[in-house]
VOBA-1610 file (N, C-alpha, C; in pm, whole numbers, padded with zeros to 5 digits, always signed):
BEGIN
Unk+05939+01978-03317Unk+05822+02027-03243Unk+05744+01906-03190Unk+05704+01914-03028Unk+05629+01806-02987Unk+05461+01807-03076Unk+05424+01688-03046Unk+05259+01674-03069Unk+05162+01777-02989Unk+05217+01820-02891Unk+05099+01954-02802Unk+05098+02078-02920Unk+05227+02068-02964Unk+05240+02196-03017Unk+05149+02217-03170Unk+05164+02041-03237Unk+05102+01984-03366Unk+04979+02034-03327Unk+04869+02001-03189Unk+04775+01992-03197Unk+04722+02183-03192Unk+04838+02228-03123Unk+04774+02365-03091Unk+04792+02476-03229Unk+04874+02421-03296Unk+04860+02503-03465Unk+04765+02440-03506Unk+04722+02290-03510Unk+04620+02296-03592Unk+04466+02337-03574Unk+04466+02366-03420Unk+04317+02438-03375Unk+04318+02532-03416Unk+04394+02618-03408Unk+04439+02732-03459Unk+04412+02805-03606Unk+04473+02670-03703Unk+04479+02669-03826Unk+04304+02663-03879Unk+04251+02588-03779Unk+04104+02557-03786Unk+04018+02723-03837Unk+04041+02781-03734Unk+03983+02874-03690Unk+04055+03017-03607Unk+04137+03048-03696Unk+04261+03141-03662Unk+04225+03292-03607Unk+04103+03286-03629Unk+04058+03429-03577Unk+03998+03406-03398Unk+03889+03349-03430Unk+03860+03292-03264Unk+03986+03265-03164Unk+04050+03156-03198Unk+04181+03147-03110Unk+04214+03259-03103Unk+04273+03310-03231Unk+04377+03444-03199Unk+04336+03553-03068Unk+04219+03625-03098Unk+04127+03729-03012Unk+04059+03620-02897Unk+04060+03545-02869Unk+03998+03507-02723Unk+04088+03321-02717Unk+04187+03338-02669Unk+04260+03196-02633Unk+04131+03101-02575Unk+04156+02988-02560Unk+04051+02924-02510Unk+03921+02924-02511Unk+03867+03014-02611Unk+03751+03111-02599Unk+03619+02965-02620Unk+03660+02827-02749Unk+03580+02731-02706Unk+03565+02653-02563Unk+03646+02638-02495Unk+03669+02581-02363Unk+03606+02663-02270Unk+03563+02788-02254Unk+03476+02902-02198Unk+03313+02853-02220Unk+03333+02873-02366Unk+03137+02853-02418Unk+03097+02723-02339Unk+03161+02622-02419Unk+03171+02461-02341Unk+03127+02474-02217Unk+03197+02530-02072Unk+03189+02510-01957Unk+03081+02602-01874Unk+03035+02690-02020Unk+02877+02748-01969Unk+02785+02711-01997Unk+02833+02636-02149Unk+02680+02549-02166Unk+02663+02429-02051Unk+02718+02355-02033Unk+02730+02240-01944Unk+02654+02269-01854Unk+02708+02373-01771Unk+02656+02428-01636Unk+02517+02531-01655Unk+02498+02535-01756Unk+02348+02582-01771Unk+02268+02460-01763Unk+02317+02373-01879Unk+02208+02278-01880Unk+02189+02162-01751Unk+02314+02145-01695Unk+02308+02103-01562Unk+02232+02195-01463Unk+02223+02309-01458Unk+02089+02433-01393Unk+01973+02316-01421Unk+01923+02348-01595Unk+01836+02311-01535Unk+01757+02173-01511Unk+01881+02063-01512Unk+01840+01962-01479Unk+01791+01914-01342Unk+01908+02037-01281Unk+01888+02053-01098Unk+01701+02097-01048Unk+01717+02215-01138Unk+01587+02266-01124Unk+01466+02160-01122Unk+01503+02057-01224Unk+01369+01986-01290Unk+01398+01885-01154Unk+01469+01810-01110Unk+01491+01754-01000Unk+01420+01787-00885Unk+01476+01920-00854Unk+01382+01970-00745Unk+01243+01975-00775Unk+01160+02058-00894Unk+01026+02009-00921Unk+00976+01902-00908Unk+01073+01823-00950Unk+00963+01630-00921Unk+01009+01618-00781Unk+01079+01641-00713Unk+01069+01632-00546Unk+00980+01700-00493Unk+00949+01863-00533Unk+00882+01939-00457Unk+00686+01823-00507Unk+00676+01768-00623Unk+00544+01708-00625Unk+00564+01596-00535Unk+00631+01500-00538Unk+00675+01442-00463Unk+00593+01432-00339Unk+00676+01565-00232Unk+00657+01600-00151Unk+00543+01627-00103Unk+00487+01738-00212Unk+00343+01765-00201Unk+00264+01654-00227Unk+00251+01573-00291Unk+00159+01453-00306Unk+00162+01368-00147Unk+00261+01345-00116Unk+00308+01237-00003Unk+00220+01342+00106Unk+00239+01434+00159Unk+00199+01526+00308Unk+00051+01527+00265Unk+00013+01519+00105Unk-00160+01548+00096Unk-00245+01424+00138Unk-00163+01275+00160Unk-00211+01171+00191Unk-00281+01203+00368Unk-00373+01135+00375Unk-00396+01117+00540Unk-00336+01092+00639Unk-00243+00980+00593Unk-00144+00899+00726Unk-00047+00921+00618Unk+00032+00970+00608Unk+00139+00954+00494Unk+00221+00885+00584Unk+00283+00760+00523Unk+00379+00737+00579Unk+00477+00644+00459Unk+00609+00600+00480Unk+00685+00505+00386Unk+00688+00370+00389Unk+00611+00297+00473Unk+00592+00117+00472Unk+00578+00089+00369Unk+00659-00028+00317Unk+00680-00068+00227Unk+00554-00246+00238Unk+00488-00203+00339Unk+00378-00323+00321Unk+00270-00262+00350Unk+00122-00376+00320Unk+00009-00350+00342Unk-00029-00351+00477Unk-00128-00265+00552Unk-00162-00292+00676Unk-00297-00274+00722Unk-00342-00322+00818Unk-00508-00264+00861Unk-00483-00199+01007Unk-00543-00125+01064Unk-00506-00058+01124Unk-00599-00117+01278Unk-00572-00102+01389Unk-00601-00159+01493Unk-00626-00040+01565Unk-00526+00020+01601Unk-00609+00076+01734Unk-00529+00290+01708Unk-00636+00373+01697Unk-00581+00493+01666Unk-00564+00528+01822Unk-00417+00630+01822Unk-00411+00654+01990Unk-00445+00814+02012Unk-00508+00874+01935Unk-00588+00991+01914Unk-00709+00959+01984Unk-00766+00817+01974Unk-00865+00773+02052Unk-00839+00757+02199Unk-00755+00710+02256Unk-00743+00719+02376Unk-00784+00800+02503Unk-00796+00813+02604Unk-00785+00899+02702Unk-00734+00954+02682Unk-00546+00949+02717Unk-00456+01025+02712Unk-00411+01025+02537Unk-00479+01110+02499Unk-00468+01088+02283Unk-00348+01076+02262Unk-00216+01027+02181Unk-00130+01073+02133Unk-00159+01019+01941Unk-00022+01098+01898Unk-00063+01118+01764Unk+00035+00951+01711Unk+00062+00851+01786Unk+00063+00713+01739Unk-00037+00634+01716Unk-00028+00499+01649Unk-00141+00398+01634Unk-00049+00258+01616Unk-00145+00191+01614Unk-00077+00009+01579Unk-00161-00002+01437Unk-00084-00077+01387Unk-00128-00147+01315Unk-00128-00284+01265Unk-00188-00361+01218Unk-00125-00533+01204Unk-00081-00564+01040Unk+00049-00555+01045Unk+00123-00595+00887Unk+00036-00719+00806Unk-00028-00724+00726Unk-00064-00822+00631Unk+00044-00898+00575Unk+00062-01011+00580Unk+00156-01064+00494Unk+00113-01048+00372Unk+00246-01058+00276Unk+00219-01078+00169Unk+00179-01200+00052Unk+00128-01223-00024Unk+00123-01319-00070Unk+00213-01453-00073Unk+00202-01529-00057Unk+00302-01665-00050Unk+00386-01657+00111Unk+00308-01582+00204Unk+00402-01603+00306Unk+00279-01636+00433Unk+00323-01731+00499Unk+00204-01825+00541Unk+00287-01748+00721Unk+00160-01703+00803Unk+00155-01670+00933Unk+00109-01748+00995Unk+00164-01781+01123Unk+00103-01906+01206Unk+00053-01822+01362Unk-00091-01796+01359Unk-00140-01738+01432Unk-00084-01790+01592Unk-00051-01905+01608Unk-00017-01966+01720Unk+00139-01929+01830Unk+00239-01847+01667Unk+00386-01808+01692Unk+00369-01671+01774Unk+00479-01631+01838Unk+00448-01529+01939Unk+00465-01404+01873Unk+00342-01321+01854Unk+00349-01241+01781Unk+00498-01085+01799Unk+00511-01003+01688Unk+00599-00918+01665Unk+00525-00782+01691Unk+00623-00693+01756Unk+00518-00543+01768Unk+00680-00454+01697Unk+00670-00429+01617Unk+00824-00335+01558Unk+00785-00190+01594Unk+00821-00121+01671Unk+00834+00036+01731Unk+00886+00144+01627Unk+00833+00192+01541Unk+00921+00344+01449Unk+00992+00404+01519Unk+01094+00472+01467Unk+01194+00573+01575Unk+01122+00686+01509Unk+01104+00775+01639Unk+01069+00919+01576Unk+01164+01026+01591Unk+01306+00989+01579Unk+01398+01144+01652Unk+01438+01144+01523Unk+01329+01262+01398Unk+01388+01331+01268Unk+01349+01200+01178Unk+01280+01098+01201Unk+01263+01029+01110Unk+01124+01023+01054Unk+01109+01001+00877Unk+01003+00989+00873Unk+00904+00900+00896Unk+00779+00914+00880Unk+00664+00751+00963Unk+00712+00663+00873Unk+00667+00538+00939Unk+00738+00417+00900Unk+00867+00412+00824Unk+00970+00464+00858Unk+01102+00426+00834Unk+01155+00308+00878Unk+01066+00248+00987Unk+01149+00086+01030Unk+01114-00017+00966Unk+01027+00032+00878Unk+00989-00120+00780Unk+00980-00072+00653Unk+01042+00012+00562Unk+00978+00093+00434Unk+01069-00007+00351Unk+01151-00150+00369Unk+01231-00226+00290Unk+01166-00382+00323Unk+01177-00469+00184Unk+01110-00617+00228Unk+01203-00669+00305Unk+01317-00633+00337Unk+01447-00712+00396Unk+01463-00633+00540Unk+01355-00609+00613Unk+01342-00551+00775Unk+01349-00656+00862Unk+01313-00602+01007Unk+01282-00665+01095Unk+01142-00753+01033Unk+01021-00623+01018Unk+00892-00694+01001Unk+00953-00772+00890Unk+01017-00777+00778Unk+01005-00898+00651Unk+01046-01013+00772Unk+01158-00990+00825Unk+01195-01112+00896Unk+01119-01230+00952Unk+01043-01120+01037Unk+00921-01218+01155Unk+00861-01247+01037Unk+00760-01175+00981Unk+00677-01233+00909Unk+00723-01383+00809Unk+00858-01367+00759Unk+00937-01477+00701Unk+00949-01574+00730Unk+00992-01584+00943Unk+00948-01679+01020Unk+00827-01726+01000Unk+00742-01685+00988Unk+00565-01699+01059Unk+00570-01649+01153Unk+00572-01528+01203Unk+00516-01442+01305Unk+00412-01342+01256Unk+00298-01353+01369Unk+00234-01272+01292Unk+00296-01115+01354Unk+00285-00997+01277Unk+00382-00893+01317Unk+00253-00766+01306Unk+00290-00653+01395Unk+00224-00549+01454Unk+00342-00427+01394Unk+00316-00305+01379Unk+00384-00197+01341Unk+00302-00093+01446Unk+00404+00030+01526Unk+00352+00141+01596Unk+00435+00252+01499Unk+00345+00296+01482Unk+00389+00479+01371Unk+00310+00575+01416Unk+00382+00705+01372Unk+00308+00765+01451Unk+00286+00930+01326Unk+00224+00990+01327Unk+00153+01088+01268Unk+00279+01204+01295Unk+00243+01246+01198Unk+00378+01373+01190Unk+00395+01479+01288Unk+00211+01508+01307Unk+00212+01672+01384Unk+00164+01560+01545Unk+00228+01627+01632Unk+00160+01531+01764Unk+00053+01584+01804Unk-00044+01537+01892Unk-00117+01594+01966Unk-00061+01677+02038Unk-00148+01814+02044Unk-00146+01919+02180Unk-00103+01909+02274Unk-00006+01898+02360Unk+00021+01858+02492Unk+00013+01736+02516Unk+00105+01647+02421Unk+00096+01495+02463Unk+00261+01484+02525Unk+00251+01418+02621Unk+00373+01375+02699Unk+00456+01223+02635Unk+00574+01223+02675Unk+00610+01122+02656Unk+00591+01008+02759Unk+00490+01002+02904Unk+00448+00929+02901Unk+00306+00865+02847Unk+00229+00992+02840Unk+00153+00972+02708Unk+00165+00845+02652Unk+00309+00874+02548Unk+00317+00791+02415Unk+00307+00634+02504Unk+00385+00648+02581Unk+00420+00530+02659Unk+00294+00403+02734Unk+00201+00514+02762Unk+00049+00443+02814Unk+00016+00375+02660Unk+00052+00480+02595Unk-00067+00429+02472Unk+00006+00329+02444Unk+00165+00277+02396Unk+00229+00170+02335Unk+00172+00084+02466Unk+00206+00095+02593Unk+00128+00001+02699Unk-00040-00068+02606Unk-00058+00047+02589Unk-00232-00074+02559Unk-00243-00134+02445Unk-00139-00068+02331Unk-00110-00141+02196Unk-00012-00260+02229Unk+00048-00260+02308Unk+00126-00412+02345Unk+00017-00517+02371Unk-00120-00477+02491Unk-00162-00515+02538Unk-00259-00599+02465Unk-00315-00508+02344Unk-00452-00553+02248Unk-00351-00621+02137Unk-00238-00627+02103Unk-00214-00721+02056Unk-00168-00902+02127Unk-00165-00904+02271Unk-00123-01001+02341Unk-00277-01064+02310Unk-00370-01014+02360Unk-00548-01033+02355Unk-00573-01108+02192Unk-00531-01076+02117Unk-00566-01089+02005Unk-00475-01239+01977Unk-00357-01264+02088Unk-00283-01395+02003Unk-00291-01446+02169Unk-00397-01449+02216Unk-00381-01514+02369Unk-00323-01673+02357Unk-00364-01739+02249Unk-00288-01856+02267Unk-00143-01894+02209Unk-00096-01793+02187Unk+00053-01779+02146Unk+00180-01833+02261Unk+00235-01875+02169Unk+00335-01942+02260Unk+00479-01841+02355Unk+00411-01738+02343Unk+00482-01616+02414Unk+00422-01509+02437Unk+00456-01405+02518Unk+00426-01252+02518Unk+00468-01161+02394Unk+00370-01052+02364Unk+00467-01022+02245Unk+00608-00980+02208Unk+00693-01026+02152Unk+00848-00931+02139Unk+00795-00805+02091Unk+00913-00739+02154Unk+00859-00579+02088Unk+01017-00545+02049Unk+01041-00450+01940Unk+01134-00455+01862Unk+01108-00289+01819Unk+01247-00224+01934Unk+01222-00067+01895Unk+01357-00006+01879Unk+01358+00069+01771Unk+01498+00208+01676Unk+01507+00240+01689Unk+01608+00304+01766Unk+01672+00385+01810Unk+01616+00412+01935Unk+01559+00575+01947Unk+01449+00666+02028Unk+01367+00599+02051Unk+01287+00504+01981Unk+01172+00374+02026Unk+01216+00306+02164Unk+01306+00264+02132Unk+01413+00182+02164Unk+01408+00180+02317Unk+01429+00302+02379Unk+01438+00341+02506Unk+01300+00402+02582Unk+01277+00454+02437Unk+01074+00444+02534Unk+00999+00354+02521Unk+01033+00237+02464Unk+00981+00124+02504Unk+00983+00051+02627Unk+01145+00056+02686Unk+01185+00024+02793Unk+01149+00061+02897Unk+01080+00220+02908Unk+01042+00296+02992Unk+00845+00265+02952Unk+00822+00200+02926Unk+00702+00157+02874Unk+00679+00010+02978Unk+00784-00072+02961Unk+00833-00225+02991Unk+00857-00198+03148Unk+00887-00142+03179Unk+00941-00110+03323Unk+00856-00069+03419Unk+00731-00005+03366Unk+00591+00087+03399Unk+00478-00085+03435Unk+00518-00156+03273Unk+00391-00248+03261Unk+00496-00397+03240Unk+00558-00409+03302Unk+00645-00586+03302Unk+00573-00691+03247Unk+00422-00673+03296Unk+00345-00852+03305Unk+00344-00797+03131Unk+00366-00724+03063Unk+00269-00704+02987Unk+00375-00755+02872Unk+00488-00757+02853Unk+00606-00758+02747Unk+00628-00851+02735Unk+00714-00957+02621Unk+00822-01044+02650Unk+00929-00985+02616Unk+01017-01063+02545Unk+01138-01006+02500Unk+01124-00894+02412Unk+01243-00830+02468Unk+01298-00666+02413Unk+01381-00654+02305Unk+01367-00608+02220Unk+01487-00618+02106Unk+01531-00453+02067Unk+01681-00394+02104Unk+01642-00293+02084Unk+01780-00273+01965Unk+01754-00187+01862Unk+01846-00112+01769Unk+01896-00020+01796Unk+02000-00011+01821Unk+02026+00125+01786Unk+02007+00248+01898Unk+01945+00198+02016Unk+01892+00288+02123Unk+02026+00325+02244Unk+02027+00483+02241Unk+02099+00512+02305Unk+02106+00499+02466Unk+02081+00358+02549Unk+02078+00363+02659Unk+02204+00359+02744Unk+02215+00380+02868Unk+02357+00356+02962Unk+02344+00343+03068Unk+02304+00212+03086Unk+02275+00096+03201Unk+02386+00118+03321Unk+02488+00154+03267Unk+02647+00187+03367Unk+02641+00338+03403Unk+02497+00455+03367Unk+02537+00529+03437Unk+02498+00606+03572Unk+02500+00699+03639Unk+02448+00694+03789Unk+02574+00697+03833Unk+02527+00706+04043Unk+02584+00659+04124Unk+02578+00461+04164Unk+02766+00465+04167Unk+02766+00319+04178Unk+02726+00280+04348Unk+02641+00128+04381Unk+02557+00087+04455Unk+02418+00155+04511Unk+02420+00240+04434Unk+02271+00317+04479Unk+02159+00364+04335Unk+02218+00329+04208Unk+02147+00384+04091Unk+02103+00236+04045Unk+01962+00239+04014Unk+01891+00087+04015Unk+01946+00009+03933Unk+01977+00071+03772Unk+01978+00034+03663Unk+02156-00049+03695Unk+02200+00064+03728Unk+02393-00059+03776Unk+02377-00156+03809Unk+02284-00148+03910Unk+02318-00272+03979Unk+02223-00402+03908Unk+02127-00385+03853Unk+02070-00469+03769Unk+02152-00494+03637Unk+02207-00368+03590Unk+02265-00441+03485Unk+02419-00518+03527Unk+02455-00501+03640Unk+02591-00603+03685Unk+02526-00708+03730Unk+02415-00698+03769Unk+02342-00849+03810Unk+02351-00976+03698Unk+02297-00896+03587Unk+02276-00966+03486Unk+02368-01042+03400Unk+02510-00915+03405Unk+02592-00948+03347Unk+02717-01057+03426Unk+02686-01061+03553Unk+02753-01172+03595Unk+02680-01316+03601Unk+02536-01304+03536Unk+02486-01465+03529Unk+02514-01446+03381Unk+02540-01359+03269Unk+02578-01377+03132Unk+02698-01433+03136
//
């Protein structure tokens, strides 16, 4: 007789009535307790998410930045209100900003993401600049939008938040970079394109643009972007 067989007389031998009237009948109990108590570990999971949740939406500006900030300019205030703002990243301790370097403006993506998702890690764009010595700017924006705000709206308003941060580092050795994710990304550009004097360099992530599409010799963007790419 093999060893399967050793082991299955002696469970048996254990407890000859249970086996007998329900085969497997421990391997049953087993795989309901498990899955109960896994219930309600799930359950308790979801409770500390659902506070979570509720704590985070009861904040004012809830958002996930993973740094300190003061806030500059609300775009609720504006003429044209939208539900974005700037703000200026504080460095953190031991990291020395050189007011003189050309300052950083980092753009949030808003398509399904939550506020400040572009900087909620010390190892971002903003850790970066700031790492350099740049002094660095953040645009986030409020969950519920304003009433009838347009997307050029958003676009005036990042226009004057580019703008009051250039004012603020006038003797900087550049225009500000602006640095936008995804969906940022491309309404920034459409921001940049509106207000030119106003930008320097563009940095974009992740943004779904297509410079190659249109009619060829008559769609602006082709022919600028073959311009470019034959002095690259």
């Amino acid at each position: 007789m093999n060893d399967s067989s050793d082991i299955r007389l002696t469970q048996t031998a254990e407890n000859p009535s249970s086996a007998w009237l329900f085969p497997g009948g421990n391997d049953f109990l087993d795989y309901w307790a498990d899955a109960w108590q896994r219930s309600v570990l799930l359950l308790d999971v979801l409770r500390q998410r659902g506070n979570n949740c509720a704590a985070h939406n009861a904040r004012a500006v809830p958002h996930v930045l993973s740094f300190e900030t003061e806030l500059v300019s609300d775009g609720r205030s504006l003429p044209r209100p939208v539900n974005y703002g700037l703000v200026r990243i504080a460095p953190a301790k031991g990291t020395a900003v050189d007011p003189g370097k050309r300052p950083f403006v980092v753009f949030d993506p808003r398509a399904g993401h939550g506020p400040g998702i572009g900087g909620m890690k010390a190892d971002s764009e903003i850790g970066v600049a700031l790492a350099a010595g740049h002094p660095c700017y953040f645009v986030g924006f409020l969950p519920d939008p304003v009433p009838g705000q347009t997307i050029e709206d958003v676009c005036e308003a990042e226009a004057r938040f580019v703008e009051e941060v250039a004012k603020r580092h006038a003797n900087a050795d550049g225009k500000p970079c602006l640095i936008g994710n995804c969906q940022a990304g491309w309404q920034i550009m459409m921001m940049a394109a509106v207000h030119p004097e106003r930008v320097g360099p563009i940095m974009l992530a992740g943004s779904p643009l297509s410079y190659w599409a249109g009619v060829h010799g008559k769609t602006q963007c082709v022919i600028s972007a073959g311009f470019w790419a034959a002095l690259g």
